[in-house]
Rosetta silent file (secondary structure, phi, psi, omega in degrees, C-alpha in Angstrom):
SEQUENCE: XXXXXXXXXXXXXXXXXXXXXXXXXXXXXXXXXXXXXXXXXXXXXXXXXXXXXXXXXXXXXXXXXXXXXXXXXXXXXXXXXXXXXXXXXXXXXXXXXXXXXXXXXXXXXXXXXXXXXXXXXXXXXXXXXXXXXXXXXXXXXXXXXXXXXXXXXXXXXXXXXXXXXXXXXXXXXXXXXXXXXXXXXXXXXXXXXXXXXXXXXXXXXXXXXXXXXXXXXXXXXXXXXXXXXXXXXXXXXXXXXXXXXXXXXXXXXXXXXXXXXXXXXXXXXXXXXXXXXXX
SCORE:     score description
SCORE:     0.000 S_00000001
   1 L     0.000  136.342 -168.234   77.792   -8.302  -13.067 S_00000001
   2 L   -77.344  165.712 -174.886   75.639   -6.545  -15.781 S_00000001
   3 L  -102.553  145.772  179.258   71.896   -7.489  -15.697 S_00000001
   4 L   110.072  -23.786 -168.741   71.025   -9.788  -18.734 S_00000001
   5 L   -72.572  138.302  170.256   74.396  -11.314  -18.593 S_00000001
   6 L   -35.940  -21.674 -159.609   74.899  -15.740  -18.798 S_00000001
   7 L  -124.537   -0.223 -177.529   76.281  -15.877  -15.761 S_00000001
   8 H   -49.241  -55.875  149.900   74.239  -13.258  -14.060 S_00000001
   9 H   -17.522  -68.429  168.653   71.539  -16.268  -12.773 S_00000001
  10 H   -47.671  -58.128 -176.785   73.951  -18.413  -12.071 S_00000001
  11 H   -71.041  -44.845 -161.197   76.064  -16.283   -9.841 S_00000001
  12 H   -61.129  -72.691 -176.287   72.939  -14.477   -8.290 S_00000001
  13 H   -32.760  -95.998 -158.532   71.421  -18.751   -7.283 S_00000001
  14 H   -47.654  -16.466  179.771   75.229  -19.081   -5.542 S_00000001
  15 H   -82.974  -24.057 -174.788   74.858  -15.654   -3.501 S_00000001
  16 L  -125.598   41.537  142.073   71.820  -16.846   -1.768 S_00000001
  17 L   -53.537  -37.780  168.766   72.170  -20.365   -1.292 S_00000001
  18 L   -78.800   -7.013  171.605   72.876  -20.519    1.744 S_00000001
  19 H   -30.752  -57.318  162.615   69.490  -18.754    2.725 S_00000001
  20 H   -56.932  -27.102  172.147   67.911  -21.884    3.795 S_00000001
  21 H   -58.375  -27.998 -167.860   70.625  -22.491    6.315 S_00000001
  22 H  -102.287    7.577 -178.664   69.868  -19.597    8.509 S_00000001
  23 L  -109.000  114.414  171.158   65.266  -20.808    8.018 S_00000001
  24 L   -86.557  -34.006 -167.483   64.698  -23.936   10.834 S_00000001
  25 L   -93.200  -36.138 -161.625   61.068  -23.871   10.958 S_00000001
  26 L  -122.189  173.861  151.672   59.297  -23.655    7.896 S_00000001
  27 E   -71.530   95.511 -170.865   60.098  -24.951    4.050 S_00000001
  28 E   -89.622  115.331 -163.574   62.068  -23.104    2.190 S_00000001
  29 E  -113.850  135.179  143.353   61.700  -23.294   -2.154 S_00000001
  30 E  -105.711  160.036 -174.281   63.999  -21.272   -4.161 S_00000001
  31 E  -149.492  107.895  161.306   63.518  -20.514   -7.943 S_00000001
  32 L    62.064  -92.597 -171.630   66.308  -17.976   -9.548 S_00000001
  33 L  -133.670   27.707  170.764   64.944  -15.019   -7.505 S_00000001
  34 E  -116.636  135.891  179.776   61.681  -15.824   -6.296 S_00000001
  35 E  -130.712  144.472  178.286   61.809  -17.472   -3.068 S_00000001
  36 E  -114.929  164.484  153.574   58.436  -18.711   -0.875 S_00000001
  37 E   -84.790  111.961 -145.122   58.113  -19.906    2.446 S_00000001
  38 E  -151.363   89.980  140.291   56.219  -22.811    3.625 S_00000001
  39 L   -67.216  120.766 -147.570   54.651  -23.221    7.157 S_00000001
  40 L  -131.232  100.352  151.176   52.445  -26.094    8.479 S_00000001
  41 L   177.045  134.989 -158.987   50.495  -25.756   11.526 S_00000001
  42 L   -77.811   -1.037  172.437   46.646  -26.020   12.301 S_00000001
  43 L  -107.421  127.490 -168.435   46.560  -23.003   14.992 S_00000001
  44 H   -64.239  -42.971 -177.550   46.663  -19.912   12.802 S_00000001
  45 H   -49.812  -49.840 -177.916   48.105  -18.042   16.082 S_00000001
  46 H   -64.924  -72.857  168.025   51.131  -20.526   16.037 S_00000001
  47 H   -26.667  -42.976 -151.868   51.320  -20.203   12.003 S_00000001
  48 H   -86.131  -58.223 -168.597   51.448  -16.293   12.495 S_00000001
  49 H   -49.399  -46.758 -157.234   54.183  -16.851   15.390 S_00000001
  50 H   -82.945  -53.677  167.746   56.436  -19.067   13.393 S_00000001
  51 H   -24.136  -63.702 -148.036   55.958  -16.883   10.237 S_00000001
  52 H   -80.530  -38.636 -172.811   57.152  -13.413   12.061 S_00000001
  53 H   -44.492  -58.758 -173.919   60.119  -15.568   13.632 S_00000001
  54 H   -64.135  -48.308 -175.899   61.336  -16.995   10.121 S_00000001
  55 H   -77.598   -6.167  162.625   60.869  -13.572    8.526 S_00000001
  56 H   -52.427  -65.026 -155.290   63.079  -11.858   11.299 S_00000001
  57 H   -60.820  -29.675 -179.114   65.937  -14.050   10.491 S_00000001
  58 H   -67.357  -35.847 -170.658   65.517  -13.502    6.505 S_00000001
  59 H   -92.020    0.495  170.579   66.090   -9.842    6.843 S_00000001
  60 H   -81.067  -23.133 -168.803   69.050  -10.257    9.395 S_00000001
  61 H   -92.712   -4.936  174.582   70.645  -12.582    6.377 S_00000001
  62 H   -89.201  -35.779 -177.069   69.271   -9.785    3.900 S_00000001
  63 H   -75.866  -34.669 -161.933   71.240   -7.070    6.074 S_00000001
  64 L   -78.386  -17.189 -160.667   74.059   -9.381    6.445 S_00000001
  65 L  -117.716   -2.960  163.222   74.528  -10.152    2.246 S_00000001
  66 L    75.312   52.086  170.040   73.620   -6.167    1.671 S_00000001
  67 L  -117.570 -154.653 -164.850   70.503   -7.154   -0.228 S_00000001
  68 L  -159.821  145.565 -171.002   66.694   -5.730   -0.215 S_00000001
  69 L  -121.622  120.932  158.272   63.674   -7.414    0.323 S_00000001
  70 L   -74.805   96.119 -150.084   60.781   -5.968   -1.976 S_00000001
  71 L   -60.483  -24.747 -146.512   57.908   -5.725    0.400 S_00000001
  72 L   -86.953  -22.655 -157.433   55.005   -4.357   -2.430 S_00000001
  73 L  -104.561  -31.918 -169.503   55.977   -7.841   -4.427 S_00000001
  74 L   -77.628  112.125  176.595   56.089  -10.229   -0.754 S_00000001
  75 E  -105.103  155.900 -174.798   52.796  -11.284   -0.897 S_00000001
  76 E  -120.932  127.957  161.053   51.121  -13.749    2.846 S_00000001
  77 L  -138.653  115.466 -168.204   48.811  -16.406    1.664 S_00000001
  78 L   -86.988  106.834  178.656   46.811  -18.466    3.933 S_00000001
  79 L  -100.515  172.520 -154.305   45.587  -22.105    2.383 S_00000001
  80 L   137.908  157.448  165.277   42.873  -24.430    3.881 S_00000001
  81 L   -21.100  142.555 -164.302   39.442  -25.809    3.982 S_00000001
  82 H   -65.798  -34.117 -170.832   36.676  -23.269    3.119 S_00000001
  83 H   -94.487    7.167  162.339   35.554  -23.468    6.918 S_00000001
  84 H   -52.425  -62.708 -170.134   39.346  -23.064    8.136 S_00000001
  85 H   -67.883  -35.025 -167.557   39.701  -19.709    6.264 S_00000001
  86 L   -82.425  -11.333  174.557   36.616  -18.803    7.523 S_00000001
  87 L   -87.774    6.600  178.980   37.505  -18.774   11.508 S_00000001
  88 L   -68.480  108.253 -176.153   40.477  -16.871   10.453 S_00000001
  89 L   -92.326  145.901 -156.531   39.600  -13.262   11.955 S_00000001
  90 L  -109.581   -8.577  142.194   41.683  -11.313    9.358 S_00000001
  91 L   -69.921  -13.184  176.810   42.564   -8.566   11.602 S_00000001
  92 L   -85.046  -20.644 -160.321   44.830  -10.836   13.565 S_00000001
  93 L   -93.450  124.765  134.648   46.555  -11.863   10.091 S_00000001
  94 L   174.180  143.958 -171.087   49.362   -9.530    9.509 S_00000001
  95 L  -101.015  130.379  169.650   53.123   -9.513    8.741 S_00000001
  96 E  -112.225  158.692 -167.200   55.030   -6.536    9.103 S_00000001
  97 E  -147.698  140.873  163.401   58.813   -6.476    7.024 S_00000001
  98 L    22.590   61.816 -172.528   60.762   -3.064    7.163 S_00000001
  99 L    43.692   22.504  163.789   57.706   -1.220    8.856 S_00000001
 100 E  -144.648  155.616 -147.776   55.104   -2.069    6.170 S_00000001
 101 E   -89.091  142.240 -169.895   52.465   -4.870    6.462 S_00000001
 102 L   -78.956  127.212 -169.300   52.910   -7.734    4.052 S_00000001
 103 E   -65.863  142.328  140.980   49.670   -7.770    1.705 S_00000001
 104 E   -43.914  114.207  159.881   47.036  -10.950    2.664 S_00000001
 105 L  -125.128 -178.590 -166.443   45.988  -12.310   -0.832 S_00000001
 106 L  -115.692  -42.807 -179.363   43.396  -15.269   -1.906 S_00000001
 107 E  -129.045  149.931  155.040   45.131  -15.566   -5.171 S_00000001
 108 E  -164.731  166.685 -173.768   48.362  -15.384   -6.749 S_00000001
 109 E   -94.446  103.889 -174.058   50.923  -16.368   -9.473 S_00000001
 110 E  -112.774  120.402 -170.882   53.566  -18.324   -8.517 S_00000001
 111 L    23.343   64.312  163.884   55.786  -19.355  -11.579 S_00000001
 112 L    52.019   35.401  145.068   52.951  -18.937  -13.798 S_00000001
 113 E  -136.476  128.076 -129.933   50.372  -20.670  -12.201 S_00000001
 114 E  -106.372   89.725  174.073   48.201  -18.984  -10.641 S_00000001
 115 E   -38.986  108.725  179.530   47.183  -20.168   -6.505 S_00000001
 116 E  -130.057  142.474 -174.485   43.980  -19.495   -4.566 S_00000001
 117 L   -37.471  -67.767 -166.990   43.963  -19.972   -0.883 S_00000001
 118 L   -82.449    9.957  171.727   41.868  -23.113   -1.091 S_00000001
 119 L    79.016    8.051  174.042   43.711  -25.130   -3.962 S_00000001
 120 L   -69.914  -14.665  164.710   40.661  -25.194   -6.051 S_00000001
 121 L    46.277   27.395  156.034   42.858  -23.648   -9.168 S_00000001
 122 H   -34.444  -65.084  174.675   39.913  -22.140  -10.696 S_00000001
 123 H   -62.151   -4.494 -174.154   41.767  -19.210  -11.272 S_00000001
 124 H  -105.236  -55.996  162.347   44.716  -20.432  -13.206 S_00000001
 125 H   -17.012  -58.777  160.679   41.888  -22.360  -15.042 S_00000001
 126 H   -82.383  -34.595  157.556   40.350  -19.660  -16.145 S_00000001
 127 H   -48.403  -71.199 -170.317   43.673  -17.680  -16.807 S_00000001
 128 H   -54.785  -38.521  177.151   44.409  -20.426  -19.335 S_00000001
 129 H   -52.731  -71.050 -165.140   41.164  -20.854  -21.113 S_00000001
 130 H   -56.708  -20.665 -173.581   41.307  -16.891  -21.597 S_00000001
 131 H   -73.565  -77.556 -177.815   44.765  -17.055  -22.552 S_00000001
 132 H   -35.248  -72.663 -171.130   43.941  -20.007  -24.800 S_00000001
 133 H   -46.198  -25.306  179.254   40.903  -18.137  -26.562 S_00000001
 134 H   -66.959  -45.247 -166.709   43.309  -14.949  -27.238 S_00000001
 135 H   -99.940  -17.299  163.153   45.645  -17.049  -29.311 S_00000001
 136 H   -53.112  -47.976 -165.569   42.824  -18.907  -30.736 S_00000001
 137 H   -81.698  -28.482 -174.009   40.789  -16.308  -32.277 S_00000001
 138 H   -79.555  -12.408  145.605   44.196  -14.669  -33.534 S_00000001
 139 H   -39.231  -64.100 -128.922   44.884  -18.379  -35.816 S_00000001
 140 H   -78.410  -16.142  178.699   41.213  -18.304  -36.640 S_00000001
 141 L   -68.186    2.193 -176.915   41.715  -14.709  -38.440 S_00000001
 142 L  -144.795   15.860 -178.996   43.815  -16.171  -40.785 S_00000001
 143 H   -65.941  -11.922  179.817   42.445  -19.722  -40.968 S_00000001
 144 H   -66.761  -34.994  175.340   41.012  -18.918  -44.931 S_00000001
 145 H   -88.522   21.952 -151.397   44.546  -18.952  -45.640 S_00000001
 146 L  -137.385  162.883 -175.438   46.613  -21.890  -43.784 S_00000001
 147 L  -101.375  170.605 -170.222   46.378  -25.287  -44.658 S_00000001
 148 H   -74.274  -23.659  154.382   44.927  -27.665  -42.076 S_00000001
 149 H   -43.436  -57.637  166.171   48.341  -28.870  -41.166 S_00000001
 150 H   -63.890  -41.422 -160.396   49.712  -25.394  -40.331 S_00000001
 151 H   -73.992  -43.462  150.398   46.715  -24.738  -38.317 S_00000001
 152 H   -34.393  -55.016 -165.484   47.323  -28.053  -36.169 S_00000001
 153 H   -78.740  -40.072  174.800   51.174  -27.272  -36.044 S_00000001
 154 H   -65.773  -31.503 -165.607   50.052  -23.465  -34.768 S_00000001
 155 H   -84.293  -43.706 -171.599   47.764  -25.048  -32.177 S_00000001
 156 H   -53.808  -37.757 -174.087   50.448  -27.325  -31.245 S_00000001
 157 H  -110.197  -13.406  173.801   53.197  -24.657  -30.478 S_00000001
 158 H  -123.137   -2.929 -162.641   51.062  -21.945  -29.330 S_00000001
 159 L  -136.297  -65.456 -165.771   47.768  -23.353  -27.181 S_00000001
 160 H   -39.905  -51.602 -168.277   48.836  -26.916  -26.421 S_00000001
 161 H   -57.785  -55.526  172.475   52.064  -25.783  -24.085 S_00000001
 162 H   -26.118  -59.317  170.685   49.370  -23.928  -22.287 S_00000001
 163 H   -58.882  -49.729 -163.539   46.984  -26.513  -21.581 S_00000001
 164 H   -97.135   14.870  168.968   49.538  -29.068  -20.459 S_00000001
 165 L   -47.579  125.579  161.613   51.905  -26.125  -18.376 S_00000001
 166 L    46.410   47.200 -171.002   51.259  -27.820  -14.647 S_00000001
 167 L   -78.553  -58.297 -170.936   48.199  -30.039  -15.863 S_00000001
 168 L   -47.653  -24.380 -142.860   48.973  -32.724  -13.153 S_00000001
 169 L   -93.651  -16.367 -165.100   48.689  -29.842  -10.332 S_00000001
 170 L  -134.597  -18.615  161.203   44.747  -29.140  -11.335 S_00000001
 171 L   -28.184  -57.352 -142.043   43.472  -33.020  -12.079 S_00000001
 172 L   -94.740   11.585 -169.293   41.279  -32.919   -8.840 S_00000001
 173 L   -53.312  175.034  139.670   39.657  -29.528  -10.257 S_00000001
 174 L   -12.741   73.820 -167.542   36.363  -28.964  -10.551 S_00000001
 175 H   -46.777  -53.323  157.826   34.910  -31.109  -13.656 S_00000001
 176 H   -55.120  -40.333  172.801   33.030  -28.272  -15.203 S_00000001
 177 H   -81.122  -26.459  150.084   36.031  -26.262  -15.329 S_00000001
 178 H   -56.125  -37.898  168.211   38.086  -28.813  -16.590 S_00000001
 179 H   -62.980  -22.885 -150.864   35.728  -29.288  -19.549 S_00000001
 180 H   -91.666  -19.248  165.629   36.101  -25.662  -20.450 S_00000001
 181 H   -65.759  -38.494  172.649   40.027  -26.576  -21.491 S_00000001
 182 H   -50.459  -67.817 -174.135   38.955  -29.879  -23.706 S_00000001
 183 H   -34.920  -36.953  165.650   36.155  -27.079  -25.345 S_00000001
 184 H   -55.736  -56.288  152.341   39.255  -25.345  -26.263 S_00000001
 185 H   -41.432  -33.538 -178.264   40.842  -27.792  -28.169 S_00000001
 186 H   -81.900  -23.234  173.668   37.820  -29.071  -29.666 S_00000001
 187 H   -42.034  -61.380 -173.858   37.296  -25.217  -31.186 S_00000001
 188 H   -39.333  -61.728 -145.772   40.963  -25.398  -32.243 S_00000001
 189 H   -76.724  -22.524 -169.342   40.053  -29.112  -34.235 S_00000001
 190 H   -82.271  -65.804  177.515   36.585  -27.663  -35.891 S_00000001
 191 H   -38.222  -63.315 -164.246   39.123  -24.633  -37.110 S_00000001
 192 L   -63.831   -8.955 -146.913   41.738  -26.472  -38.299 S_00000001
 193 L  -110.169  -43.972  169.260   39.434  -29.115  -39.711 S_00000001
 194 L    92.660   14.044 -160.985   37.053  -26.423  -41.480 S_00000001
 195 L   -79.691 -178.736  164.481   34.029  -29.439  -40.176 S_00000001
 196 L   -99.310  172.115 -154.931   30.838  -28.397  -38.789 S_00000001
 197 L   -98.756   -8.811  138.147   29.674  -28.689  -35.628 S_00000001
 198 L   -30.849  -41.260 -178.344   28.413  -31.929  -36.042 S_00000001
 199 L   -61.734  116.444  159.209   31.265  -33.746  -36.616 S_00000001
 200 L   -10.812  117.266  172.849   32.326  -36.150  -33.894 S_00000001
 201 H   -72.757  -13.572  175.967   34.957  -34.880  -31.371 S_00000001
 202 H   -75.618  -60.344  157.126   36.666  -38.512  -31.691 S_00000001
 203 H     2.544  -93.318 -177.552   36.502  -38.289  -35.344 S_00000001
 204 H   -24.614  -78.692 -177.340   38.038  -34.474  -35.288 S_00000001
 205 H   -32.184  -39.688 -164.660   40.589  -35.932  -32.985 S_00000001
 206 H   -78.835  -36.989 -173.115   41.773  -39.241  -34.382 S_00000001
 207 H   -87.454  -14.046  166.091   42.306  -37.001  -37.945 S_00000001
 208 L  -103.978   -9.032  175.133   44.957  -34.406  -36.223 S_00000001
 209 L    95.750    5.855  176.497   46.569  -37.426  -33.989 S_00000001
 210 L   -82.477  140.882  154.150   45.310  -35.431  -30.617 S_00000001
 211 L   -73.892  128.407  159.454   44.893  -36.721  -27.296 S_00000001
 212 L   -61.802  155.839  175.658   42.214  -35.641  -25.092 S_00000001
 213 H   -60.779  -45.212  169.139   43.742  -33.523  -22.368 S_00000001
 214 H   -22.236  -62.693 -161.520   42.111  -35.920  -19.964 S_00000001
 215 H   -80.689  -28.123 -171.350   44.461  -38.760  -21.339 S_00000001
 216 H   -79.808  -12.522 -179.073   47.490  -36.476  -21.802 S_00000001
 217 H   -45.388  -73.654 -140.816   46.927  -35.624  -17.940 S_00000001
 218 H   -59.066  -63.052 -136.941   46.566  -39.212  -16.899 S_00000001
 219 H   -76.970  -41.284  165.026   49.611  -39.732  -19.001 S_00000001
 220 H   -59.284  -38.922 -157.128   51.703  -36.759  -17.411 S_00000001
 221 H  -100.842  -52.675  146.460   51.052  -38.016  -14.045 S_00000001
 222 H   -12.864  -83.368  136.473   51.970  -41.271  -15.014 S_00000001
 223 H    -5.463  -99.552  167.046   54.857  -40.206  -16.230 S_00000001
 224 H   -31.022  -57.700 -169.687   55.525  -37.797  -13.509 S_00000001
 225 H   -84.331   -0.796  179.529   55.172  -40.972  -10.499 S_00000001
 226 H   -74.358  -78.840 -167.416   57.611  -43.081  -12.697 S_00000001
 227 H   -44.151  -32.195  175.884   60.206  -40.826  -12.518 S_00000001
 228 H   -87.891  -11.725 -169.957   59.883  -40.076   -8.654 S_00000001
 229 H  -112.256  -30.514  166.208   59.523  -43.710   -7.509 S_00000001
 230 L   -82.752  -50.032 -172.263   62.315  -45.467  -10.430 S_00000001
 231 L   -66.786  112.244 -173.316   64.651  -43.086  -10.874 S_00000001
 232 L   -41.970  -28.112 -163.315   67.863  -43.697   -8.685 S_00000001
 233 L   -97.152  146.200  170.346   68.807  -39.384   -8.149 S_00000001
 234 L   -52.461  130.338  148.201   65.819  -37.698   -5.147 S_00000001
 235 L   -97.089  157.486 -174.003   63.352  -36.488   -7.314 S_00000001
 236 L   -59.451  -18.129 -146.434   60.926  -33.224   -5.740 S_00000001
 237 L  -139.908   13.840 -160.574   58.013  -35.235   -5.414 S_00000001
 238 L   -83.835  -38.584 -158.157   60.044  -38.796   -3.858 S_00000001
 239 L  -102.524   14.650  167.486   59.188  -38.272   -0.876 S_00000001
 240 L   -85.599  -15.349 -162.744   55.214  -38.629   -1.254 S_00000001
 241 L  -113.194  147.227 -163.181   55.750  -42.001   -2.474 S_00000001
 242 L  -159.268  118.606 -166.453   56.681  -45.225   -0.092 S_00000001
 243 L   -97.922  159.828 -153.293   57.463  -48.598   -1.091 S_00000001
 244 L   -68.920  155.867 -137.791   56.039  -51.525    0.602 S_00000001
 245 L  -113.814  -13.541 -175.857   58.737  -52.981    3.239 S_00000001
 246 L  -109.157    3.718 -164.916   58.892  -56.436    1.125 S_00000001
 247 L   -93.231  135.501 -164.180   59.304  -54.914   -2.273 S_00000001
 248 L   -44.476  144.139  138.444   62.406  -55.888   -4.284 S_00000001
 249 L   -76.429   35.403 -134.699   64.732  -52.710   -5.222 S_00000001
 250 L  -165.542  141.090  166.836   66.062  -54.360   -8.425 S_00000001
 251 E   -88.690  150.169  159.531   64.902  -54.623  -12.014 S_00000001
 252 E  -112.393  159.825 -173.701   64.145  -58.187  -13.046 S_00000001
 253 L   -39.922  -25.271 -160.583   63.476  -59.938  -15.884 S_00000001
 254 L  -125.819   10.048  163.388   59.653  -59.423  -15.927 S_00000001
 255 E   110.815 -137.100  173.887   60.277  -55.763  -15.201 S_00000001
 256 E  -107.439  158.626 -167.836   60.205  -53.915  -12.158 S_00000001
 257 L  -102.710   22.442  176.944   59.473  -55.111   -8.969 S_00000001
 258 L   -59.416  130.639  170.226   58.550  -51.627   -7.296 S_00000001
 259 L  -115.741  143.419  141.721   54.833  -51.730   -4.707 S_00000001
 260 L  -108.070  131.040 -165.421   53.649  -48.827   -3.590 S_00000001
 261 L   -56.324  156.844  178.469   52.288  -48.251   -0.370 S_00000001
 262 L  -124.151  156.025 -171.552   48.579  -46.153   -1.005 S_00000001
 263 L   -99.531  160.468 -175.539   48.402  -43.835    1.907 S_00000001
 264 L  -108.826  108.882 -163.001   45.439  -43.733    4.073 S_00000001
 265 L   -89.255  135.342  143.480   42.952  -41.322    3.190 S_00000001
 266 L  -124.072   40.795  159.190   39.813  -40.132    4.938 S_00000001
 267 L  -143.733  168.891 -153.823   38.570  -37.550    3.166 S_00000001
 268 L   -90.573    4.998 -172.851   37.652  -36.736   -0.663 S_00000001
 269 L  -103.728  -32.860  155.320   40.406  -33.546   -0.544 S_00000001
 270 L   -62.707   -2.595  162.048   43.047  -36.416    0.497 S_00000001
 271 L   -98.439    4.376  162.136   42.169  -39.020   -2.272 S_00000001
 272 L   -81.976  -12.320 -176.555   42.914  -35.485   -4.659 S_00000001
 273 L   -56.113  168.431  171.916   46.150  -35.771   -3.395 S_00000001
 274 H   -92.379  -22.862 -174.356   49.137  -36.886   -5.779 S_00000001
 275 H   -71.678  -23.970  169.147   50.569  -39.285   -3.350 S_00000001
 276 H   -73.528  -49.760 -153.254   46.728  -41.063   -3.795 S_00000001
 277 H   -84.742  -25.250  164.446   46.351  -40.325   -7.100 S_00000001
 278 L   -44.114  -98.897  178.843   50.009  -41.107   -8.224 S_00000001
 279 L   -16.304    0.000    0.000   49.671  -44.982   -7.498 S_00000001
C-alpha cells in the first residue's frame, strides 16, 4: 500500500490490532501509529519488572507481524509526586529494546500535548502561549489593514483552536500560568479592537462575543462529563464516573435522573482529578 494513500491508516490500525491481545499487565492506548504503554505500581523495582516483561512480548509480536520498533523515537517516562521521582535512583531506571537503552525523559509530546513527569503541564502551557504569540504578532503586522471583524475571525481560526486543544487536561494548572493564556486573548481583543489599554477586559470581550477561557474550560468539562455519564455507547473517560446505587437510569419528565457518586479524596492532587472535578 503506497504511503499517503486513504486506506493506508485504515489498513495499517487493522494490522496491529490485535497488539493488545498479546499485553496482560499494563494499559495499552493506540492512536494510528503511536502506541504508549501504561503501568501502575508504587514500587519502581516492580514498575521496571513489569515494564521489561510487557516490552519482551511487544517485540516477539513485532518479529512475528515482520515490523520494527523505532527505539531513538520510544521514549520511558516516569510520573509521580515531586518526592516519588526523587527516591527514584536513575541508574536503576533503564529499558533496553534491540540492544539499545530506551531514553528516560521528564517531558514529552504525546499527540500534541506536551507531558512532564509530574502532570504539572507547564510545559505544554508554555508551548501554547509561545505558539499563540507567533501567530499573534504575525495578525498584528497587518492589523492597519483588516477590519476588526477579520481580525476576530483570524483569532478565532488561528489562536483560539490552540487555547482550547486539551484545555480540560490542564484546569488544575498552576493559576499563574493559566493567566498567561487569558493575557493572550486579551492582546488579541486590544488588537482587534484598536482600544487602549485601559479599556475593560469585560467590555473588550462582551464587543467580540468571547468567552473567557476560564468559562469555555468550565464549559468543555461540562460538556465533556455529560457525554461520559448520559450517553448510552462506553465513552474513554466512563469509567471515572459512578452512579449512586438508587439513581434512576431513565429520562423523565423533569429531565434526567442521573447522581453521581463524588469519589473520596484526601489530598489536593486528588480533588485535581476529573473524576472530582467532573461532578
Amino acid at each position: 500500500m503506497p504511503q499517503g494513500s486513504i486506506l493506508g491508516p485504515l489498513l495499517f490500525i487493522l494490522y496491529i490490532n490485535d497488539l493488545t491481545k498479546y499485553i496482560t499487565d499494563c494499559q495499552a492506548n493506540l492512536y494510528a501509529d503511536d502506541t504508549a504503554l501504561y503501568v501502575k505500581n508504587k514500587c519502581y523495582i516492580d514498575l521496571m519488572l513489569t515494564l521489561r516483561i510487557e516490552l519482551s512480548a511487544v517485540q516477539q509480536w513485532l518479529y512475528a507481524n515482520k515490523l520494527t520498533l523505532n527505539v531513538k523515537k520510544t521514549k520511558l517516562m516516569i510520573f509521580g509526586t515531586k518526592n516519588k521521582l526523587r527516591d527514584i535512583p536513575q541508574d536503576q531506571v533503564d529499558l533496553i529494546l534491540n540492544n539499545e537503552k530506551i531514553e528516560l525523559v521528564r517531558t514529552f509530546k504525546y499527540l500534541g500535548v506536551q507531558l512532564d513527569n509530574m502532570l504539572t503541564f507547564e510545559p505544554h502551557i508554555d508551548y501554547i502561549y509561545r505558539k499563540s504569540c507567533q501567530k499573534l504578532g504575525a495578525i498584528k503586522k497587518c492589523h492597519n489593514v483588516i477590519t476588526t471583524k477579520l481580525a476576530n475571525m483570524l483569532y478565532k481560526s488561528l489562536i483560539l483552536p490552540l487555547l482550547d486543544y486539551c484545555d480540560i487536561a490542564y484546569t488544575h494548572a498552576n493559576q499563574k500560568s493559566i493567566n498567561k493564556l487569558q493575557l493572550v486573548q486579551t492582546m488579541a481583543c486590544h488588537m482587534s479592537l484598536c482600544c487602549g489599554n485601559r479599556e475593560h477586559v469585560a467590555n473588550m470581550h462582551n464587543r467580540l462575543k468571547l468567552d473567557l477561557l476560564s468559562d469555555r474550560r468550565d464549559k468543555h468539562l461540562v460538556v465533556e462529563c455529560h457525554k461520559n455519564i448520559h450517553l448510552e455507547h462506553e465513552q474513554p473517560l466512563s469509567r471515572y464516573f459512578k452512579l449512586k446505587k438508587n439513581t434512576v437510569n431513565r429520562r423523565t419528565r423533569r429531565g434526567c435522573n442521573y447522581d453521581v457518586e463524588m469519589p473520596k479524596v484526601i489530598s489536593n492532587i486528588g480533588r485535581k482529578a476529573f473524576s472530582y472535578m467532573g461532578p
